[in-house]
N, C-alpha and C positions, 0 to 999 in steps of 0.2 A: 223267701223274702216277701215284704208285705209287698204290694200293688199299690203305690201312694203317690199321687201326685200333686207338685207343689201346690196347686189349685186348691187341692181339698185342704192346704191349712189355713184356720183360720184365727188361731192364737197362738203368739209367742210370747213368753216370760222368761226373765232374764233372773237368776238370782246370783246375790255374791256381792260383797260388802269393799272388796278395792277397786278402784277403775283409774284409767290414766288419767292424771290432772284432775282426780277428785271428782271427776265429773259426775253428776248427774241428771243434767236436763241437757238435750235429750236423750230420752231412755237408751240404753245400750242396746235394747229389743226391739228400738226403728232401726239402730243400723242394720242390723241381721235383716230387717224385713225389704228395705231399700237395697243392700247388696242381692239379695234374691229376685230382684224385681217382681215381690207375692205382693198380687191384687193394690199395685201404687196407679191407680185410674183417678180422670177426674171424677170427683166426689158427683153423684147423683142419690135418684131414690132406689135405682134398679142398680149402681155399680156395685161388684164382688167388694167385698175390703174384711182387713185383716187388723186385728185389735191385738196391739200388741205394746209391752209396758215391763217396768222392772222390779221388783223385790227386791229388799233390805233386811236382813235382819240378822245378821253376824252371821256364824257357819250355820245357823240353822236354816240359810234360804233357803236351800234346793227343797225342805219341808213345806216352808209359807208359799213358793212356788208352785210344786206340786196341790196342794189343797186349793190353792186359785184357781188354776186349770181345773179339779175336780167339782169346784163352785160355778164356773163359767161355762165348760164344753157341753154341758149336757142341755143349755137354754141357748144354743147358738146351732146356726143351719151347717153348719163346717164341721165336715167329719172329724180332723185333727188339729192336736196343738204341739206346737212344736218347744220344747223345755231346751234352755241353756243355760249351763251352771258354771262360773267362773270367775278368778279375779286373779288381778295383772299388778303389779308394784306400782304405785299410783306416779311417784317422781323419782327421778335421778338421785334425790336428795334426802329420802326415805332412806333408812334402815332396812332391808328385807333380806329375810333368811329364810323366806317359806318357799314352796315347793308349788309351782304353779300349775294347776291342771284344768285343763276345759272337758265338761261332759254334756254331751247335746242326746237328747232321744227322742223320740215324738210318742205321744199320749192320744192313746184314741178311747170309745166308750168300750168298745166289744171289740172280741177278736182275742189271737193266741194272746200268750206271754204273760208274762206276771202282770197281778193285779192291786191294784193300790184299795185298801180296805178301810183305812183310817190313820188321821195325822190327831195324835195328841201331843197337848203342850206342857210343859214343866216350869215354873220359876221360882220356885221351892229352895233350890238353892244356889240362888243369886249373887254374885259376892262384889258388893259395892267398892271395894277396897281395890280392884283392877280395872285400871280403863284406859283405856286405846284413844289417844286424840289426835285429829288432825288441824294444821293452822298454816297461817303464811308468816315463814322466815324472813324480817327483813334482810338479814346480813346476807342468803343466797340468794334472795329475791325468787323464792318457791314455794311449795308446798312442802310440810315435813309432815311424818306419824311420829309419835312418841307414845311407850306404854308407861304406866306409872301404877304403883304398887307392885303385889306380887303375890302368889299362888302355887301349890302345887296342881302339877296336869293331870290329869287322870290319863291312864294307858289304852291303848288297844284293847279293847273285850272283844271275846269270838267264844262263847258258850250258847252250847245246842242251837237253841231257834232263835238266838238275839245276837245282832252285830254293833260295836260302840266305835267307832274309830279312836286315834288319839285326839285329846281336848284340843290340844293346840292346832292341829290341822284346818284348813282353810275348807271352802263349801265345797270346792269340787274334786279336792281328795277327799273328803267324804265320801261322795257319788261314786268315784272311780272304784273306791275299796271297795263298798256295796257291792255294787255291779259286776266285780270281779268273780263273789260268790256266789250269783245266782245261779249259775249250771248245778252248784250243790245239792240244790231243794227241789225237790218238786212236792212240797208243803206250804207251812204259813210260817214267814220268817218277819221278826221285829228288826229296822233298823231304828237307833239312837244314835243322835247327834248331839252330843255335848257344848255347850259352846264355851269361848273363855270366860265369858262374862260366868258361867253354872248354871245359866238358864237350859232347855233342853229341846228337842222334838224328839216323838217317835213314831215312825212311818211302819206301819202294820201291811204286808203283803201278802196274798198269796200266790201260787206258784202251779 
């Protein structure tokens, strides 16, 4: 196991598109960094500090995630960033039928283990005709999701060097499936992340 100490991190990203109560300010990735007590000093020009913040962008975050941290780590003094992918049923009063998973890793520049090579993007096939809203219910006096239109999903893909999840999966069953089969490869494996809307990423590794 690596030698890492909380010290040396100095970026977290949060991605994933449900949060409780809708929330979004503040980022889900002060909590993590407040519960850790990483580098929360008073502010000077010499104090440690840790820059950390969320991503958006339906199940393709753990992608826009990832490429942030590979945009950011390499112009910062902090050896690692620490990645968290996840999303929670927003209200009581939502509809939710998905399958909730958290996937946390930490990302550094060098060293073993798989390596992140290139996040490409897709919106090619985008289908305007499906969309996910969130609003406030007067009658339960809350937050509701409702989706509107309709679509078929695309399936689980697992051919040779590319992995697809299913569409409809959330961001961090994504990640988990991934991650499951990298003891597989010790080569260059494409993950793809569909999202419902049919827009796409594809996170290129190797191994």
């Amino acid at each position: 196991m690596a030698n890492i100490q909380l010290e040396d991190i100095g970026l977290i990203v949060h991605g994933g598109v449900y949060k409780e109560h809708f929330r979004t300010e503040p980022a889900f990735a002060t909590h993590i960094q407040g519960d850790l007590s990483l580098h929360c000093t008073q502010l000077s020009m010499n104090s440690p500090h840790c820059f950390s913040f969320d991503v958006t962008d339906g199940s393709c975050s753990p992608h826009i995630a990832l490429q942030s941290i590979a945009d950011l780590l390499p112009s910062m003094k902090s050896k690692y960033a620490l990645l968290c992918v996840g999303d929670d049923r927003p209200t009581k009063h939502s509809e939710w039928n998905e399958e909730s998973y958290c996937f946390v890793a930490v990302i550094g520049m060098s060293g073993d283990g798989p390596r992140l090579v290139s996040v490409d993007f897709d919106d090619h096939q985008l289908n305007p005709n499906l969309t996910i809203r969130g609003y406030f219910d007067e009658q339960v006096r809350g937050n509701k999701v409702v989706e509107s239109g309709t679509t078929t999903y695309a399936e689980t893909k697992h051919e040779g060097h590319s992995f697809s999840g299913h569409q409809r999966w959330l961001s961090g069953q994504h990640m988990h499936a991934f991650h499951s089969l990298m003891h597989e490869h010790n080569d260059t494996h494409e993950h793809c992340i569909v999202d419902r809307s049919g827009k796409s990423t594809t996170a290129k590794w190797e191994f």
